[in-house]
N, C-alpha and C positions, 0 to 999 in steps of 0.2 A: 504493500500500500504506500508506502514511502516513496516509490517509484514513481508511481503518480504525481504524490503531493509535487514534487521535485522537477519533474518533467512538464513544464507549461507546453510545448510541443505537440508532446505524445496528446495529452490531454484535449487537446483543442482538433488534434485530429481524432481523438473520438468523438468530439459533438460535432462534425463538420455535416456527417449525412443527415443530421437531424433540423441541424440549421438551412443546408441547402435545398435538403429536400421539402420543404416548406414553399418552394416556387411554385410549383404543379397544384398543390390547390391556389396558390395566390392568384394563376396565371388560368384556373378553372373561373376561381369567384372572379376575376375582370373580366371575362368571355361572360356572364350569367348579369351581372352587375349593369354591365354597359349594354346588352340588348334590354332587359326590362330597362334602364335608363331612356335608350333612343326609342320605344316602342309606348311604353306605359305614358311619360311624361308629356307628350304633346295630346294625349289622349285625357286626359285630367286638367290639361291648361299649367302645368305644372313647369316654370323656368326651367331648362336646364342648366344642370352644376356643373361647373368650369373644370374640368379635369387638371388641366396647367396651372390651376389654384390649390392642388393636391400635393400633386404629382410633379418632384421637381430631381432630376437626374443632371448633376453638373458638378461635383466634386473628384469625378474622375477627373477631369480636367487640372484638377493640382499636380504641377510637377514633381512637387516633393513628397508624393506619395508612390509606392512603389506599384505592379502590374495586380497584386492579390487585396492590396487596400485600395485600391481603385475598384475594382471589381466588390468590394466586400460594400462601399459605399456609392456603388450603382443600385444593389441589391437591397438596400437597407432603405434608398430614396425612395427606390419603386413600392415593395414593400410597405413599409409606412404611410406612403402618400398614397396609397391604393386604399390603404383601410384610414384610412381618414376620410377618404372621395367616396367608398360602400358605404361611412356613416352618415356621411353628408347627404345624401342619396337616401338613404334609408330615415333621419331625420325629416326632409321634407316630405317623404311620402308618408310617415307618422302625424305629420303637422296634418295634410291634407286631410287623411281617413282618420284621426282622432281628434290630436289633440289635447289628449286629457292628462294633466301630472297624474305624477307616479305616488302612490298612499306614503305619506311622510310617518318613517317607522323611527322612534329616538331609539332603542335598541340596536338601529343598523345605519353603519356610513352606507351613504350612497350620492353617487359624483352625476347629478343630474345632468343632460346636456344644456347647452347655452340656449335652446329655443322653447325650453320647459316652462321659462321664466312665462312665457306667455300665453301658455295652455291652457287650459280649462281647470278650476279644481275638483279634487278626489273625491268623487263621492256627492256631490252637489246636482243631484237629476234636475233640477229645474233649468241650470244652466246649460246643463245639457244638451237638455231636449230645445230651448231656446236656438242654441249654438244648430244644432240637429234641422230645426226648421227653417231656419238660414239658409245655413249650407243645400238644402234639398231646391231650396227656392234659387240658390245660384247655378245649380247642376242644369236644373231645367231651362237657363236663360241662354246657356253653352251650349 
């Protein structure tokens, strides 16, 4: 076991297939992500979210980083900014068909996102259903 501790190498080439292999679903959910994106959203009246507002791949570009930290930091751009562009995506289609905060539990942290703030509250039918008759009367003017 000392071999390990000792060896940052070795060790990093054991988590390599775990770390890399992580692109084939990332590189499924962007194929799945961006057709409900281009297909769904003009069908709802729903803005489309800027992918190049995500998605930013440009620190390969540093000289002073060598061919595997260039490559580690294309992967990590794409990566990140891909799941940040599914939330964003996934956020506004939440806004659309809901709406509604999440039940506010003091027993449990929870890291709302930034457009919750403006949701409907938990639990409030009246608001609801207000919100509800709205939205029905805007679907039908689309």
């Amino acid at each position: 076991m000392n071999y390990l501790k000792n060896n940052t190498r070795f060790r990093y080439a054991l988590t390599m297939p775990f770390i890399y292999g992580v692109i084939f679903p990332l590189v499924v959910l962007d194929v799945f992500i961006e057709v409900y994106h281009r297909l769904c959203f003009p069908i709802y009246q729903i803005p489309y979210v800027k992918r190049r507002q995500y998605i930013q791949i440009d620190r390969h570009r540093l000289a002073y980083l060598n061919p595997l930290q260039k490559l580690n930091c294309m992967y990590c751009g794409y990566g990140n900014g891909l799941l940040r562009y599914a939330s964003e995506i996934a956020q506004q289609t939440e806004k659309y068909w809901c709406g509604i905060k999440h039940k506010s539990d003091p027993g449990r942290i929870f890291y709302p996102p930034e457009p919750h703030k403006e949701y409907l509250p938990y639990g409030n039918r009246l608001v609801y259903k207000d919100f509800a008759k709205k939205a029905k009367k805007q679907h039908k003017k689309r």
